[in-house]
C-alpha positions in Angstrom: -39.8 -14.9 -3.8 -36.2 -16.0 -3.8 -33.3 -13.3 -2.5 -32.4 -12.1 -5.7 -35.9 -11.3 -7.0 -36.4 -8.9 -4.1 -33.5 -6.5 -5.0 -34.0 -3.3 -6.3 -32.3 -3.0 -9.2 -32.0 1.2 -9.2 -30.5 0.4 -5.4 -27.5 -1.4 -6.1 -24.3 -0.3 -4.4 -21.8 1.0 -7.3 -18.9 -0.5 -5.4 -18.7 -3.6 -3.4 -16.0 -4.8 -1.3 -15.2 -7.8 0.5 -12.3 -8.9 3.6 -12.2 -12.5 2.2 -11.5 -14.7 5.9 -11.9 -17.9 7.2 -9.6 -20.1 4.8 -7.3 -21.3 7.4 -10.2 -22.4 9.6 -12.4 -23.4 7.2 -9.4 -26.2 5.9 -8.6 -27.0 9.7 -12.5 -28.1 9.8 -11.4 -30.7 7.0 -8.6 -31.8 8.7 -6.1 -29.7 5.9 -3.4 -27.3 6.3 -4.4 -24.1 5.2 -3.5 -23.9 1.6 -6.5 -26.0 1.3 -8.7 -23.5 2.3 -7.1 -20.9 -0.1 -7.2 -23.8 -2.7 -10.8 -24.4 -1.7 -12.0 -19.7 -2.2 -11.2 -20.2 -5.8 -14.8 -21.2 -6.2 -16.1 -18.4 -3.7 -14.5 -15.7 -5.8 -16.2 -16.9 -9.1 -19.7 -17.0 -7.2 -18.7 -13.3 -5.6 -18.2 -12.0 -9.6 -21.1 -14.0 -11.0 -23.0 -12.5 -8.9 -21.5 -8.7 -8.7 -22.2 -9.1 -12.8 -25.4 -10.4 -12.5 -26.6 -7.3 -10.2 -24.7 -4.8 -12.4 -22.4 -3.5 -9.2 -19.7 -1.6 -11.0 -16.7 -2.4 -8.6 -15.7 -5.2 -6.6 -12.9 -5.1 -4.5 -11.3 -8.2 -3.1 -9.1 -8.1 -0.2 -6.5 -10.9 -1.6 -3.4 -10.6 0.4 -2.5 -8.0 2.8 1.5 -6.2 3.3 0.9 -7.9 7.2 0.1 -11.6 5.4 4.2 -11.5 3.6 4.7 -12.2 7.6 3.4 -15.6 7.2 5.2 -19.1 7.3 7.1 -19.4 3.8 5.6 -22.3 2.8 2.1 -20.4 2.7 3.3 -17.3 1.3 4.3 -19.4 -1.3 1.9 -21.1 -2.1 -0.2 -18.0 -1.8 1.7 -17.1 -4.8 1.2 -20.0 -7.0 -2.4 -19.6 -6.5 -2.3 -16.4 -7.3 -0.7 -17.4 -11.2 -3.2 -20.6 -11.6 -6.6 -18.4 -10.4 -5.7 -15.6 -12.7 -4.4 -17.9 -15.4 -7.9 -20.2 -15.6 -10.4 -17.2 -14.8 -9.0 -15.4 -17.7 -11.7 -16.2 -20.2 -14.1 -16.5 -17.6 -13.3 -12.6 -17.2 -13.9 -12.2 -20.9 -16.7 -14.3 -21.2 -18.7 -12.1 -18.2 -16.9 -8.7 -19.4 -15.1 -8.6 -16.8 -12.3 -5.5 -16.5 -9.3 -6.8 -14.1 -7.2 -4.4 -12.3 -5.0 -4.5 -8.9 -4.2 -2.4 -6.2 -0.8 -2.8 -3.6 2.8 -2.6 -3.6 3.2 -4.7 -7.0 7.2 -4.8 -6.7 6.7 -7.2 -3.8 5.0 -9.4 -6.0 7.4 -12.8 -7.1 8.0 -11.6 -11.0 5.9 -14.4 -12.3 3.4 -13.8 -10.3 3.4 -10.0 -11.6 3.8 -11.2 -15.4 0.2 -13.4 -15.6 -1.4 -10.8 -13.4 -0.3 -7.8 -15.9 -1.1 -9.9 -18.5 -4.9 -10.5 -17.1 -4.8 -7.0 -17.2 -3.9 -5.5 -20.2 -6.3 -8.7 -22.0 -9.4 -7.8 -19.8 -8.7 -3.9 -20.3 -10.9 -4.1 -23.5 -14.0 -5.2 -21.0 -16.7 -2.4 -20.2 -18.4 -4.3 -17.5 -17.9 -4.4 -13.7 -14.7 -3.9 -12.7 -12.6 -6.1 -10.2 -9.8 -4.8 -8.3 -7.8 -7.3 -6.4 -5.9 -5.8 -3.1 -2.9 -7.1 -3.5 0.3 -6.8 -1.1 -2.0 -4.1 0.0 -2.6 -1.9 3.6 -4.4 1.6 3.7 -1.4 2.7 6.4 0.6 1.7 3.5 -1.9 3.4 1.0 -1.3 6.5 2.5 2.2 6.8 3.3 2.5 6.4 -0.2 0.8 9.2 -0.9 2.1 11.3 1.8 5.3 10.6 0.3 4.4 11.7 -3.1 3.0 14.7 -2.3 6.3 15.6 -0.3 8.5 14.9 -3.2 6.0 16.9 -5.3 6.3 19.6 -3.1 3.0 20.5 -2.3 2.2 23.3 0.2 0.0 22.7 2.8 -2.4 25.6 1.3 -3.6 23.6 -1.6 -3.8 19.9 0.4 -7.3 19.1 1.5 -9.2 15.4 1.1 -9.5 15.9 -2.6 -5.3 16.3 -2.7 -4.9 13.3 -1.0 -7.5 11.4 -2.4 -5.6 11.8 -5.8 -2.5 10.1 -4.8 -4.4 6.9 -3.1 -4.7 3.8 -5.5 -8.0 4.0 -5.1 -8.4 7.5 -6.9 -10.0 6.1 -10.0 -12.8 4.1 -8.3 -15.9 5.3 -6.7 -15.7 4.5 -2.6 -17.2 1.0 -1.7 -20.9 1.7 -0.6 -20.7 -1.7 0.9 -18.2 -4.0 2.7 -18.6 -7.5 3.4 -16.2 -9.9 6.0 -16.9 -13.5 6.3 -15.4 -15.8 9.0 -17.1 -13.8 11.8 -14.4 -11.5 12.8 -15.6 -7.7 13.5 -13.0 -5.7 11.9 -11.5 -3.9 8.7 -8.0 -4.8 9.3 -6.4 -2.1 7.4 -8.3 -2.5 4.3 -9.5 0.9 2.6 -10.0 3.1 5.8 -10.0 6.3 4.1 -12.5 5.2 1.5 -14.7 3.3 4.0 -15.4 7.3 6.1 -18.6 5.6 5.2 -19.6 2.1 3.6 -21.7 0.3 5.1 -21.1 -2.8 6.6 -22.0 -6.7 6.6 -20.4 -9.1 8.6 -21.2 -13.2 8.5 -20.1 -16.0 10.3 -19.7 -18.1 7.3 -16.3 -19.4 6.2 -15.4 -17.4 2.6 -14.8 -20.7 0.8 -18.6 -21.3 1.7 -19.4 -18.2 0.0 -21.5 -18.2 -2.9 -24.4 -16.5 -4.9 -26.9 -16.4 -2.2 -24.6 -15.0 0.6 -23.6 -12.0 -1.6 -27.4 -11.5 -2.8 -28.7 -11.5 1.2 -25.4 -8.9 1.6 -27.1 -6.3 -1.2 -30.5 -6.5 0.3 -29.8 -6.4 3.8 -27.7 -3.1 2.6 -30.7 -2.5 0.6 -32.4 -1.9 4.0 -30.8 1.1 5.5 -30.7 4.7 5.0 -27.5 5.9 4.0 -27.3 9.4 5.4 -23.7 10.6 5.4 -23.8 12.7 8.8 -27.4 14.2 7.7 -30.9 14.1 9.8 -33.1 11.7 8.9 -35.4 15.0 8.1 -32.8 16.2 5.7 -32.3 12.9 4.0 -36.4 12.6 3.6 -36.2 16.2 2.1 -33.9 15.5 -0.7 -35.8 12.8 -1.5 
C-alpha cells in the first residue's frame, strides 16, 4: 500500500503550512550560487499544491520570503523578485486548471511594483476558484504581524475591556483562514523562525532533513500521515479527548 492510499481522507488537516529551507544549500551541493536553488523550488512548490489538491487540504501556506530575508545580498533579493513575477506568471493556469484560489499575506508595499502588479493580478484571476486556497507569506514576520495589529487597534481606539484573543485575532492577516493544523520545515533546521506564532498555539509539527527543492508528492503525503498519527488534544487529558469521541 503506497503512502497516499493509507490516508484517511475524513483526517486531513484543513490547513497546511510549510517553512520552505534548504535552497541555498541545496544549490551549494551543485556547485551554484544560491539563486539556483530558488530557481531549482519552483518544481517543489507545484508538487506541495498537487498534492494539497489531491488530499482536499483547504489552506496552504507557503513561507516565501520573510521581512528578515530584504537583509540579504542585493543581488539575491533581486533575483528573489524576478522569480517571484516568472513563478506566478507560468503557474497561473496551472492555478486555474487545479482550482486553485491565490492569495498573499505580508507587508505588500515592500514589494518592487512589478512584482506587486502580476501577483495582484494572480489574484483577482484565481479569486473565481472554490478549491484549496494558497496563501503565499510574503515580506512577512508574525512580530511584524502583530505590531500591525497592535497598531490598528490603538488608532481604532479600543479599550482594553473589549480586547481579548478574538480582538486581536481580527486584525492579524491571517483572520480569514482557519489556523494551520500542520507545519512542515525542510532542510533540517528545528525552528519556526517567526512564521505564524500566534496561529501555530498549536499545529503540529514535521520537520525533515531533506533539501525543499527535493520536495515532492511523496514527502508532503508521509507529512499528512505521520500527522495522521497523533492525538491532537489542545491542553485536554487523554480521558477527556477519548470522551468526546
Amino acid at each position: 500500500m503506497t503512502t497516499r492510499e493509507q490516508i484517511d481522507m475524513s483526517r486531513v488537516p484543513q490547513h497546511v503550512a510549510i517553512i520552505m529551507d534548504g535552497n541555498g544549500r541545496w544549490a551549494m551541493k551543485q556547485k551554484h550560487e544560491r539563486l539556483f536553488g530558488h530557481n531549482n523550488a519552483i518544481e517543489a512548490v507545484r508538487a506541495a499544491v498537487e498534492a494539497a489538491v489531491d488530499l482536499k487540504v483547504g489552506y496552504l501556506t507557503l513561507y516565501t520570503f520573510s521581512t528578515e530575508n530584504w537583509n540579504r545580498p542585493k543581488e539575491e533579493v533581486d533575483g528573489l523578485m524576478e522569480l517571484l513575477i516568472k513563478a506566478v506568471h507560468n503557474e497561473t493556469k496551472t492555478l486555474m486548471d487545479n482550482n486553485v484560489r491565490l492569495h498573499a499575506i505580508g507587508d505588500m508595499q515592500r514589494i518592487p511594483e512589478r512584482s506587486r502588479k502580476v501577483l495582484v493580478d494572480c489574484i483577482e484571476k484565481t479569486s473565481v476558484n472554490t478549491g484549496t486556497t494558497l496563501v503565499l507569506a510574503l515580506s512577512y514576520s508574525s512580530r511584524w504581524e502583530i505590531a500591525e495589529a497592535l497598531k490598528q487597534i490603538c488608532r481604532e481606539k479600543l479599550t482594553p475591556e473589549v480586547i481579548d484573543e478574538d480582538t486581536l485575532r481580527k486584525y492579524l492577516t491571517t483572520r480569514d483562514y482557519p489556523d494551520p493544523d500542520l507545519l512542515i520545515r525542510t532542510g533540517g533546521e528545528l525552528r519556526v523562525s517567526n512564521f505564524l506564532l500566534w496561529q501555530m498555539a498549536y499545529s503540529e509539527f514535521y520537520f525533515t532533513d531533506l533539501l525543499w527543492p527535493d520536495f515532492r508528492h511523496e514527502d508532503f503525503y508521509r507529512a499528512v500521515l505521520d500527522y495522521q498519527g497523533r492525538q491532537r488534544r489542545f491542553g485536554k487529558t487523554e480521558a477527556q479527548v477519548e470522551e468526546k469521541k
